[in-house]
C-alpha positions as CSV (number, residue, x, y, z in Angstrom):
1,X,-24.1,26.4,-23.1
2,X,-27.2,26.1,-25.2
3,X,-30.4,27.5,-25.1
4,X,-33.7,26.8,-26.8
5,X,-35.1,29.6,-29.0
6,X,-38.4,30.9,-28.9
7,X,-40.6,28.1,-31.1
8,X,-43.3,28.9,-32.8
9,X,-46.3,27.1,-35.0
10,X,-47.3,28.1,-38.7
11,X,-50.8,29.6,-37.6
12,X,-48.8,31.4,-34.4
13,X,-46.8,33.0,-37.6
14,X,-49.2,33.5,-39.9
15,X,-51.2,35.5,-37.1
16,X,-48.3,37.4,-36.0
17,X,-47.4,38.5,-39.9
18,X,-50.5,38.6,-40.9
19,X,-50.6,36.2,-43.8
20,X,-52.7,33.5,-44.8
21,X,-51.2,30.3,-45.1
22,X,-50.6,29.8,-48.8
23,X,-48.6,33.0,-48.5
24,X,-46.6,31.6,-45.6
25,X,-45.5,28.9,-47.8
26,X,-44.3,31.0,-50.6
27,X,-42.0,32.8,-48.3
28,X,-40.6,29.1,-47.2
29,X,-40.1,28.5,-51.0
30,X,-38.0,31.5,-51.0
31,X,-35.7,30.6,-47.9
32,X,-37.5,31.5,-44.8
33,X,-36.3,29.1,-42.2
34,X,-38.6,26.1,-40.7
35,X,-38.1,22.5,-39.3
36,X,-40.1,20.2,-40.8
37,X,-41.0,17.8,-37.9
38,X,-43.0,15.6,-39.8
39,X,-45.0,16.0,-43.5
40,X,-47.5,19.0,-43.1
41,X,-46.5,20.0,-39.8
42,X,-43.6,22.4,-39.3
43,X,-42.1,25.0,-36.7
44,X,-40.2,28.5,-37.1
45,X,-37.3,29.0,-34.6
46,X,-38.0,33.4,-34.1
47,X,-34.7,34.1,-33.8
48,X,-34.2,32.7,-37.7
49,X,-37.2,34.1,-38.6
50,X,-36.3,37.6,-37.4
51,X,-32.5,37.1,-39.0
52,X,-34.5,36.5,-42.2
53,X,-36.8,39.4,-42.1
54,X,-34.3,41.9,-40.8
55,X,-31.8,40.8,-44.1
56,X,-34.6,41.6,-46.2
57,X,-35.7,45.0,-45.0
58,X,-35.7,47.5,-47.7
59,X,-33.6,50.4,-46.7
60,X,-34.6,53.7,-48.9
61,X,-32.3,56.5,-48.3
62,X,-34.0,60.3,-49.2
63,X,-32.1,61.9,-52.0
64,X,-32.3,65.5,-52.9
């Protein structure tokens, strides 16, 4: 059985991220998931936001 995800608005995420909205669109340029209900108006599913974010997290291991 399905379930709906978490939904969330562009100025929800640009709040939560911090980012202003120009920025916000730059990461959608460079694959961060969105539907595009209609032109100018989209909404970010969290769960394929958070998949995105965590497949871009920089992980820096200490060396000597």
């Amino acid at each position: 059985m399905r379930s709906f995800q978490e939904i969330i608005n562009e100025k929800e995420l640009t709040d939560l991220l911090g980012l202003k909205k120009g920025n916000l669109r730059e990461l959608c340029k460079k694959g961060l998931p969105f539907v595009q209900l209609s032109k100018g108006h989209r909404v970010y599913l969290v769960n394929d936001v958070i998949e995105w974010l965590e497949k871009r997290t920089e992980r820096r291991t200490e060396t000597g």
